[in-house]
C-alpha atoms as one frame of an Amber mdcrd trajectory, in Angstrom:
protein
   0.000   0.000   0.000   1.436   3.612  -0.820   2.515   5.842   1.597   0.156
   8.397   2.644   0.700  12.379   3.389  -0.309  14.937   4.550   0.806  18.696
   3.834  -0.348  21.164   6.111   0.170  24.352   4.539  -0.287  24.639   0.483
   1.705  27.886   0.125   5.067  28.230  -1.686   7.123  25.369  -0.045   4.136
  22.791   0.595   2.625  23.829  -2.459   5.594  22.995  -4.362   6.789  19.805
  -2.239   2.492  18.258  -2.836   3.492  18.910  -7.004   6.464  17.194  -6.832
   5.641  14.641  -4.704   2.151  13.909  -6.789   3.670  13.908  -9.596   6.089
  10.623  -8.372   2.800   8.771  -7.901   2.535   9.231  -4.052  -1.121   9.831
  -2.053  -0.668  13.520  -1.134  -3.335  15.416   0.042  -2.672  19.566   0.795
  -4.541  21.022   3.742  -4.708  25.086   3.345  -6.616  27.267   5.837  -7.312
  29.601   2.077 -10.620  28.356   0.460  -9.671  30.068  -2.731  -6.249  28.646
  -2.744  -7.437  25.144  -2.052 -10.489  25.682  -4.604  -7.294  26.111  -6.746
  -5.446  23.387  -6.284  -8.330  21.232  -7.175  -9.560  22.886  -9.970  -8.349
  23.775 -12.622  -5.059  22.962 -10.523  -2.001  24.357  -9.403   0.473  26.712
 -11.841   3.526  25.562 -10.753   6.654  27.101 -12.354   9.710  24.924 -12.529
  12.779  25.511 -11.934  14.261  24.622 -14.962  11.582  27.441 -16.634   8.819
  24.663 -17.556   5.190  25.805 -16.626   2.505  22.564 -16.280  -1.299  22.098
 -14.475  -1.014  20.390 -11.241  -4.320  19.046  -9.809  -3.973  18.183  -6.154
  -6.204  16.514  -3.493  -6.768  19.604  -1.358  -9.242  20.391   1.723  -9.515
  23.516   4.030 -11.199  22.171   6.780  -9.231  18.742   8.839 -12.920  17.534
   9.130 -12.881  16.592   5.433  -9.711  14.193   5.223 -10.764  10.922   5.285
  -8.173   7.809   6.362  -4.986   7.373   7.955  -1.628   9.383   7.129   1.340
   7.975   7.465   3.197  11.465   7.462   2.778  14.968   7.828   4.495  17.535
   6.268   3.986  20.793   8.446   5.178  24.016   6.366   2.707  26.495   7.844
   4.374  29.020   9.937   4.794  28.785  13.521   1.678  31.001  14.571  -0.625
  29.020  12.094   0.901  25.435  13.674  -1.197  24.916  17.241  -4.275  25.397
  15.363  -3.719  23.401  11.812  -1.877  20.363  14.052  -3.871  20.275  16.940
  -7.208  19.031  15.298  -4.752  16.162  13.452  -3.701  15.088  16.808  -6.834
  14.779  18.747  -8.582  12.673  15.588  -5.262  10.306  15.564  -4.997  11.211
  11.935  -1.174  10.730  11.497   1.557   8.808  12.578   4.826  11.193  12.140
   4.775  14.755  12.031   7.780  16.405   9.758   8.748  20.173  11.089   9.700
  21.941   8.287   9.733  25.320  10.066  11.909  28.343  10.476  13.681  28.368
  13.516  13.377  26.406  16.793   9.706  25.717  15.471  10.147  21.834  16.433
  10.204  22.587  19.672   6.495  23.661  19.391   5.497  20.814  17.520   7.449
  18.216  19.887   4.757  19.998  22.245   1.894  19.560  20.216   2.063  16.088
  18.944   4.958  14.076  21.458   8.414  13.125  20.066   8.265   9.631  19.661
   6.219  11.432  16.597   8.190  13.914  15.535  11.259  14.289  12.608  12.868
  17.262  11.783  13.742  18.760   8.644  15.272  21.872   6.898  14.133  23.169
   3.295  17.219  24.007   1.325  15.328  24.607  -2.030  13.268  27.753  -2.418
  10.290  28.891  -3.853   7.455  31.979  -4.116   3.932  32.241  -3.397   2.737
  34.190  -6.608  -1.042  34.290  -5.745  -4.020  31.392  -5.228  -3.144  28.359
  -7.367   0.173  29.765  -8.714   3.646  28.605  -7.105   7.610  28.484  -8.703
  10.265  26.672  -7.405  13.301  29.011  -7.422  15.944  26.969  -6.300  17.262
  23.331  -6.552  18.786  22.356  -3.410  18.520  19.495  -0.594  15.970  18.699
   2.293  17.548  17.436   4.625  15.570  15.001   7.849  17.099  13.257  10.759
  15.457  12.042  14.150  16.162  14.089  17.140  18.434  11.790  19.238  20.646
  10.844  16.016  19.158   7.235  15.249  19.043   5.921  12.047  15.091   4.997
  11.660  12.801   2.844   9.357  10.536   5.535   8.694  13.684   7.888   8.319
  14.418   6.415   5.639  10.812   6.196   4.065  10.513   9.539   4.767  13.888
  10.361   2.326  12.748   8.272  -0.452   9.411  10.172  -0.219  10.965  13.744
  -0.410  13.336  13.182  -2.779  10.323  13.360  -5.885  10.863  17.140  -4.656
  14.885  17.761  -4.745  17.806  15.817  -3.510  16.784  14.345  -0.070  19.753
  13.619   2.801  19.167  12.324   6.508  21.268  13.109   8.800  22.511  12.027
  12.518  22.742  15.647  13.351  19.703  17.917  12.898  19.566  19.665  15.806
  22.958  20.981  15.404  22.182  21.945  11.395  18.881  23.600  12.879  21.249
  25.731  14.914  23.436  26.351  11.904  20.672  27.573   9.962  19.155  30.033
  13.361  22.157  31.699  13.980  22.276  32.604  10.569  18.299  33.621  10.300
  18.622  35.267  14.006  20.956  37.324  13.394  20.560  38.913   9.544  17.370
  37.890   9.120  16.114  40.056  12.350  18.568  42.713  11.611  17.101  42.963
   7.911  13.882  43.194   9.426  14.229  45.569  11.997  16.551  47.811   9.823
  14.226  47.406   6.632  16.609  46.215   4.844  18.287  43.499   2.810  21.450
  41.290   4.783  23.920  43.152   2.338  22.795  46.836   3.943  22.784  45.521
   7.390  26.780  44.449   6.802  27.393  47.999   5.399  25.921  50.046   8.029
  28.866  50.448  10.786  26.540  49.937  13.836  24.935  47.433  12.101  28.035
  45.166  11.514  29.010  45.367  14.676  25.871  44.546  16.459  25.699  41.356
  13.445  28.815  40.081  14.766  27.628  40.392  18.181  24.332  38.625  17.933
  26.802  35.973  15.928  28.441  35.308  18.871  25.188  35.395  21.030  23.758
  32.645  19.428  27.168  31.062  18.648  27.832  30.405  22.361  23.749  29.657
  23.546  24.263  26.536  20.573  27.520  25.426  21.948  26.302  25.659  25.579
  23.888  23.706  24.344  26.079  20.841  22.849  25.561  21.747  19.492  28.618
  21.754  16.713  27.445  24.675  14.341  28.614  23.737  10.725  29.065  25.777
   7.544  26.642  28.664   6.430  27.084  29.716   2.630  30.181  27.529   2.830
  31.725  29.726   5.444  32.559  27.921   9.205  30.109  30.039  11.400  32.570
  30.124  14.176  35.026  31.694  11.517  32.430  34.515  12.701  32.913  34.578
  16.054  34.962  37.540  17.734  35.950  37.630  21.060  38.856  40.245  20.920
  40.903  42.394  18.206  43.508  39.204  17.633  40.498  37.807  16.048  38.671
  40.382  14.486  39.994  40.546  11.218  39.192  37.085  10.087  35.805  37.078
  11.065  35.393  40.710   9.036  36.700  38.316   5.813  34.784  35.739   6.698
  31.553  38.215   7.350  32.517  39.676   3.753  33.260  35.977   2.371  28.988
  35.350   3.600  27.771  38.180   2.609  29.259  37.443  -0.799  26.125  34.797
  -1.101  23.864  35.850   1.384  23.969  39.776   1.010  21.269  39.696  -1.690
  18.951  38.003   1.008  15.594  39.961   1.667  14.684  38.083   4.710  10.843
  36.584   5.138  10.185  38.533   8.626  10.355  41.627   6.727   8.236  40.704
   3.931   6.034  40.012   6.704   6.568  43.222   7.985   5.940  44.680   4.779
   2.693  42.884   4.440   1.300  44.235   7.915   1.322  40.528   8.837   3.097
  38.820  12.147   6.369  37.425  12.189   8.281  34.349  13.573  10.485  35.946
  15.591   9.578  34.544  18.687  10.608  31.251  17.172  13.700  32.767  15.373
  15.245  35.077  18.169  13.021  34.486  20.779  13.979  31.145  20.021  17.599
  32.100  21.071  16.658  33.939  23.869  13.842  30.930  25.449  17.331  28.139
  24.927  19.646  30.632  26.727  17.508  30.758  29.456  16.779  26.479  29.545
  20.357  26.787  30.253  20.748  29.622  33.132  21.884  32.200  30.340  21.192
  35.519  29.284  20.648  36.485  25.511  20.120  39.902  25.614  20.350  41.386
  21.924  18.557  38.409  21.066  15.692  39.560  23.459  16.046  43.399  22.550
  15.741  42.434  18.914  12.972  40.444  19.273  11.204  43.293  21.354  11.761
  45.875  18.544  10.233  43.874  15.420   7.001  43.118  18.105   7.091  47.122
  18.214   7.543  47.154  14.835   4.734  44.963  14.140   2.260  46.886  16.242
   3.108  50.417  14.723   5.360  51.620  17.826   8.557  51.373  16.189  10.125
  52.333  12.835  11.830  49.827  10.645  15.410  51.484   9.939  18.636  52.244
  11.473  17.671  53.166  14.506  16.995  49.616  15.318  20.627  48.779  15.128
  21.458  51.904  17.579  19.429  50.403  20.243  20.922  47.160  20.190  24.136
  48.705  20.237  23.412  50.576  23.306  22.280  47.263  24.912  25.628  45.874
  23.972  27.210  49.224  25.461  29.162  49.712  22.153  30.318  53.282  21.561
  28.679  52.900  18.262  25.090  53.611  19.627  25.563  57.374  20.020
């Protein structure tokens, strides 16, 4: 009998994972709290925009309400964001609908789905690959890269590797002994230029260029650096760059982690990060999953993550209309760092 799934969350990456994975002949259905979107998807099916440039009709099994699924699911992809999770998992778990839940997430998202739905249920995954949400029924893949899965506690799993041969209809699919610590890798990079592009209003490039900017950047680097290695975690490569080639602790250091900031920004500076489109959009971010992610580990731990916390307080101002986007964001955090920068 073919495997069964689930995606919760038809936008641009479950959107484009349901194509791909129809497409190999698996049983995927797409549940999307967006009528119109799922209406879509049925009928006359998704637009989906290859990477490779080739346009084709999807039709998709799609549903916007949990009460219509009918059967058993053998996995479920979750690519909603964190805010939209409790509610789109929580009526899965209380029917008994599925047996392993997949967090695809942004930041430390799995740790709200390990509290939603148990972690003798739970893998984790990262999206590599990209892709854009250009309107109900209409998706493109704009990247070919890897997903990459792997059980919390490191074990190499039966429905592990299931769970690979499933994805890889998408793009190149990897498991992995060490997700947590790739999770990590991929944080410290989001929590620190992702919410500096968002509370500056600006893309990762023009955070690096503004001088308060790129020294609060390396800061928060280190922040996060040393709450994941407190944490047991060994932080790996980001844009082929060694993140603790970031990491400055004193001026016999600071010049290779300027190259290696420069040597990141080479492939990352064109990054416009999602929390601001959010912003932009006058819709809620994840940043309490993305730096207040940082700052709720610290703390596990009996640390402090302060520009972690003051950044995560400024794009909540931000999103309520108290606070600016723009330069001024980097100024505060500089004056919580006490850097002579801030005035």
């Amino acid at each position: 009998m073919p495997e069964r799934i689930i995606v919760v969350g038809g936008g641009a990456i479950g959107g484009v994972a349901a194509a791909q994975m129809t497409s190999a002949g698996h049983d995927v259905t797409v549940l999307d709290a967006d009528h119109r979107h799922v209406t879509s998807l049925r009928d006359p099916g998704l637009l989906f925009e290859q990477v490779d440039g080739q346009v084709s009709r999807r039709r998709l099994q799609a549903v916007s309400d949990p009460a219509e699924l009918a059967g058993h699911f053998d996995f479920a992809l979750l690519t909603v964001k964190s805010l939209a999770l409790r509610p789109a998992v929580t009526p899965l778990v209380e029917a008994g609908l599925v047996d392993t839940y997949v967090a695809l997430g942004n930041g430390l998202v799995h740790d709200l789905v390990q509290s939603l739905v148990g972690r003798d249920r739970l893998i984790v995954g990262l999206i590599e690959w990209g892709a854009t949400n250009l309107g109900p029924g209409h998706l493109q893949q704009t990247t070919d890269a890897p997903t990459v899965v792997g059980e919390l506690d490191g074990s190499s799993t039966e429905r592990l590797s299931r769970l690979r041969q499933i994805l890889a209809a998408i793009a190149e699919a990897k498991s992995t002994a060490t997700i947590a610590s790739q999770v990590w890798t991929k944080l410290l990079l989001n929590s620190t230029f992702s919410g500096l592009g968002a509370a500056g209003g600006c893309l990762y490039r023009d955070v690096v260029a503004d001088p308060v900017g790129r020294e609060v950047g390396l800061q928060l680097w280190r922040e996060g650096y040393d709450t994941a290695r407190a944490l047991g975690m060994t932080l790996g490569e980001v844009f082929a760059t060694p993140a603790d080639q970031l990491v400055t602790r004193d001026a016999t250091d600071r010049a290779a982690a300027e190259d290696a900031l420069d040597r990141l920004m080479v492939r990352a500076g064109p990054t416009k990060a999602s929390m601001l489109q959010d912003l932009q959009r006058s819709r809620p971010t994840e940043v309490d999953v993305i730096n207040g992610g940082v700052v709720e580990a610290a703390r596990s731990i009996g640390r402090e993550a302060p520009l972690n916390a003051e950044l995560t307080r400024i794009i909540h101002e931000i999103e309520s209309g108290a606070f600016q986007a723009g330069p001024e964001a980097f100024r505060r955090l500089a004056r919580v760092s006490g850097d002579v920068g801030a005035r």
